[in-house]
N, C-alpha and C positions, 0 to 999 in steps of 0.2 A: 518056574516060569513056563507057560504053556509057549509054544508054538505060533508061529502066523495062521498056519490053519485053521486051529483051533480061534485063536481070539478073533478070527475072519465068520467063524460059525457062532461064534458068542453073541459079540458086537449086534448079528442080526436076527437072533434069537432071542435075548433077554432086554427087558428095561432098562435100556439107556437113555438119555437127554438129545444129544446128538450124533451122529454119526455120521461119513464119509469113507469111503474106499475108491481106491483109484490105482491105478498100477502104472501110473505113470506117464502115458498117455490118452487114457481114457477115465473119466469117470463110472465106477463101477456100481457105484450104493449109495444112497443117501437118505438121511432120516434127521431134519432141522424143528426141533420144536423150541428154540432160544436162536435165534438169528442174530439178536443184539449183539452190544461189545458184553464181552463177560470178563472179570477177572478170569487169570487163567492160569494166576499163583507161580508158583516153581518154576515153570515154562521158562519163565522171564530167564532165569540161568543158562538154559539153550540158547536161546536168542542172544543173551551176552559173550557166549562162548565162542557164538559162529562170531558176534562182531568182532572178537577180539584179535578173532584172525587178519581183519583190516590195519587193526592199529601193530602187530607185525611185519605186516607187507610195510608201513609206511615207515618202520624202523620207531615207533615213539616207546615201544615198551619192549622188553625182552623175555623170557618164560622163565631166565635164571635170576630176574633183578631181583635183590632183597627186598626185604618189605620195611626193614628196618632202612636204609637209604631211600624209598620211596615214599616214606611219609616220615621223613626224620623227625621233624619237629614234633609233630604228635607223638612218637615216639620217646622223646625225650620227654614230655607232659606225662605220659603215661606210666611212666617206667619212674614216676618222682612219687605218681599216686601209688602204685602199685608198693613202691618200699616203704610208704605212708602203711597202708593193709596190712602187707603180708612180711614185710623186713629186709635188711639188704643182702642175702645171701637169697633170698626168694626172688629180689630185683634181678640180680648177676645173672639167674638163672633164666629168667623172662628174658633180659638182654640176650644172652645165647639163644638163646629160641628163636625170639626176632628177627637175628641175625642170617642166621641159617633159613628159615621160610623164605619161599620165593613164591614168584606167583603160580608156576606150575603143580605147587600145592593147593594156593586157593581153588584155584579151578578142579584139582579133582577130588578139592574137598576131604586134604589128608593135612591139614596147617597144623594137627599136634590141637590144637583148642580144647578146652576140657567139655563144653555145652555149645550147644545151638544156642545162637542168637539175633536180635535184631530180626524175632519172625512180625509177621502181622499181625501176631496178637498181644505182640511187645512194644511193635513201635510206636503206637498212638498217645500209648502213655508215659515215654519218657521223658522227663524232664531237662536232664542234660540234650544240650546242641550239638555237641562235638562227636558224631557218632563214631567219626573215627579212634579219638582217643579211648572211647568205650569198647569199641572189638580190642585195643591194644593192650587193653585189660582182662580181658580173657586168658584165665592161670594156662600155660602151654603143659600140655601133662606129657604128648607123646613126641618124637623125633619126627618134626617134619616128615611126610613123604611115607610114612610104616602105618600108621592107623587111621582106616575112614571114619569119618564123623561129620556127618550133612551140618554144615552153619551156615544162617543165611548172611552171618557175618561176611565168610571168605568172600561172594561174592559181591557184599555192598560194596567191599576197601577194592573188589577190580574197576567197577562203576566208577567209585570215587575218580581212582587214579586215571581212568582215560579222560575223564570228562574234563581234570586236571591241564590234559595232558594235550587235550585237542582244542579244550577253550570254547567248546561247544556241548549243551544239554546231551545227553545219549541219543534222546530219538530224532532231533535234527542232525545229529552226526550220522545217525544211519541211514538217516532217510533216502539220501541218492543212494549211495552204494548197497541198501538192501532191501527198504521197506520198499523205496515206489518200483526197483523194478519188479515185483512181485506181485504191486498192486493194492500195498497199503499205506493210502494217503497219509493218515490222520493217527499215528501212532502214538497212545497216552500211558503214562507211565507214572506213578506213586515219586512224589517227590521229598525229597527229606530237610530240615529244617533250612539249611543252605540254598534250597529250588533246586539240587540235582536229583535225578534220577535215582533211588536206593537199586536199581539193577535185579537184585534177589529175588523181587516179587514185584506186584502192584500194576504189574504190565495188563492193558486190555486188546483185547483180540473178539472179533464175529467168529465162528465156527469156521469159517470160508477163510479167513484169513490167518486162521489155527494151522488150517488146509494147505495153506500156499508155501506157509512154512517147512513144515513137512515137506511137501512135492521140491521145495530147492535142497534139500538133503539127498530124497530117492534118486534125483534127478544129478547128483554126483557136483551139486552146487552151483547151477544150471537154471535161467529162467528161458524159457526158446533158447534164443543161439546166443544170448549171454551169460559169461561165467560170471555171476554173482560173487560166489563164496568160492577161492581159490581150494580148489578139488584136493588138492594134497592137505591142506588146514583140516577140511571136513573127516579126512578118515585120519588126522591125526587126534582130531576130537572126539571122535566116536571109536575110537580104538581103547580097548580096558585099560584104566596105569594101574587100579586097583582089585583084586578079585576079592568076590563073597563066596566062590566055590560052585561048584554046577554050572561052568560055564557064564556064571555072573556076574558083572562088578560095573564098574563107576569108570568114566572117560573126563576129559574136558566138557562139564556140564551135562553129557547123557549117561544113559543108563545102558549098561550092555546085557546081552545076553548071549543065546545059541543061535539062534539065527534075523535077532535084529536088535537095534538100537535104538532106544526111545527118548523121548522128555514126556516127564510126569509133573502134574500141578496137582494142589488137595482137591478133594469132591471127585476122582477118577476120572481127570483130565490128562488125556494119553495122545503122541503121536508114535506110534510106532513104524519104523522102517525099516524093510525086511533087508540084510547084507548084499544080498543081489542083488537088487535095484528095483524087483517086479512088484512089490506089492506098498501101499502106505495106509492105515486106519486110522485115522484120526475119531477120537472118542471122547464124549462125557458122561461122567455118572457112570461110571464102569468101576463095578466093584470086584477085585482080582484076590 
């Protein structure tokens, strides 16, 4: 992973789509050739992660709750299919697994799942409705919490479960506590056969408002003089639970490194924010 330096002299050097730099109270650079909402893919996992930090403030979910009690029912459907496939000593063994996953897994993306699933170039064409009973078929190979493996599963079942849990779509739940005060209205979101939000992906954002995102992270979860996103959630989020080695690994929905923390979407859509607080690049079409 290069440096902020470095991706600071890239960014403005090479063909990218967009670009933005700003250090937190100034903007520093700017290069907008797509202004529009764009998909912004994976992002959407960041953005679910800071919210998730609200539905702990309000006491509705916990980081240790099973997943097997938080979608029982699915569970039980799934785990009837599952001994249907694979047999009842391959079921026993998905139930233990179940069991043990918590949500502090999904989020960093270590739930033991054998594949990635449930991306955007899966979901158009499934047939089944029930997507959650479809992630709860997914053969668990590893021990919760020991091996990374990005699925865009873990984070639909966290969407699923707030949106459950609040009684309200994702982006109208966030909407006071995060989008407007930041400054965006009109938050849209990929919706899944049920009309909830899949969370994982599908989310649309302007470049500017890619921007604003970022800046309430650099800015320690901070819009002016309101705290947005409680300051201790955000470096609990951006702090590694898993490493890849060189100073690199996986948080609650961001990416870490050696001196900053990102969220990544496909086509090289980057926010990087530097650990001290001075710098944010927000990027597209950045090939790394």
């Amino acid at each position: 992973m290069v440096s902020m330096d470095e991706l600071r002299e890239k960014v403005q050097t090479e063909s990218v789509s967009d670009v933005i730099i700003s250090d937190g109270s100034q903007e520093l650079f700017r290069k907008i050739t797509q202004p529009r909402k764009n998909l912004v893919h994976s992002i959407a996992k960041s953005v679910l992660a800071l919210g998730f930090g609200f539905a702990l403030q309000e006491g509705i979910v916990s980081l240790d709750e099973s997943i097997a009690d938080a979608f029982a029912e699915e569970t039980e459907k799934s785990l009837r299919s599952f001994e249907t496939q694979y047999g009842k000593e391959a079921k026993e063994k998905q139930m233990r697994m179940l069991t043990k996953l918590r949500l502090r897994h999904l989020l960093s993306n270590t739930s033991g799942f054998r594949k990635n699933f449930l991306t955007g170039f899966q979901r158009p064409y499934l047939k089944e409705d029930d997507w959650v009973s479809l992630c709860l078929c997914i053969p668990a190979d590893h021990e919760p919490g020991t091996v990374f493996l990005y699925s865009d599963a873990n984070y639909y079942l966290i969407a699923k479960l707030l949106q459950r849990r609040t009684g309200k779509p994702l982006s109208e739940w966030l909407l006071k506590p995060m989008f407007e005060p930041v400054g965006i209205r009109y938050p849209t979101w990929e919706l899944d056969p049920q009309g909830d939000a899949v969370g994982c992906g599908g989310l649309l954002f302007t470049p500017d408002e890619l921007h604003r995102i970022g800046l309430l992270c650099l800015n320690r979860g901070r819009a002016g003089s309101l705290q947005v996103i409680p300051e201790s959630w955000l470096w609990t989020a951006a702090e590694e639970k898993i490493s890849f080695g060189d100073g690199c690994g996986y948080g609650y929905g961001f990416w870490t490194a050696p001196d900053c923390y990102y969220m990544f979407g496909l086509g090289g859509i980057y926010n990087f924010i530097s650990k001290n607080g001075d710098l944010l690049i927000t990027v597209s079409g950045l090939n790394l």
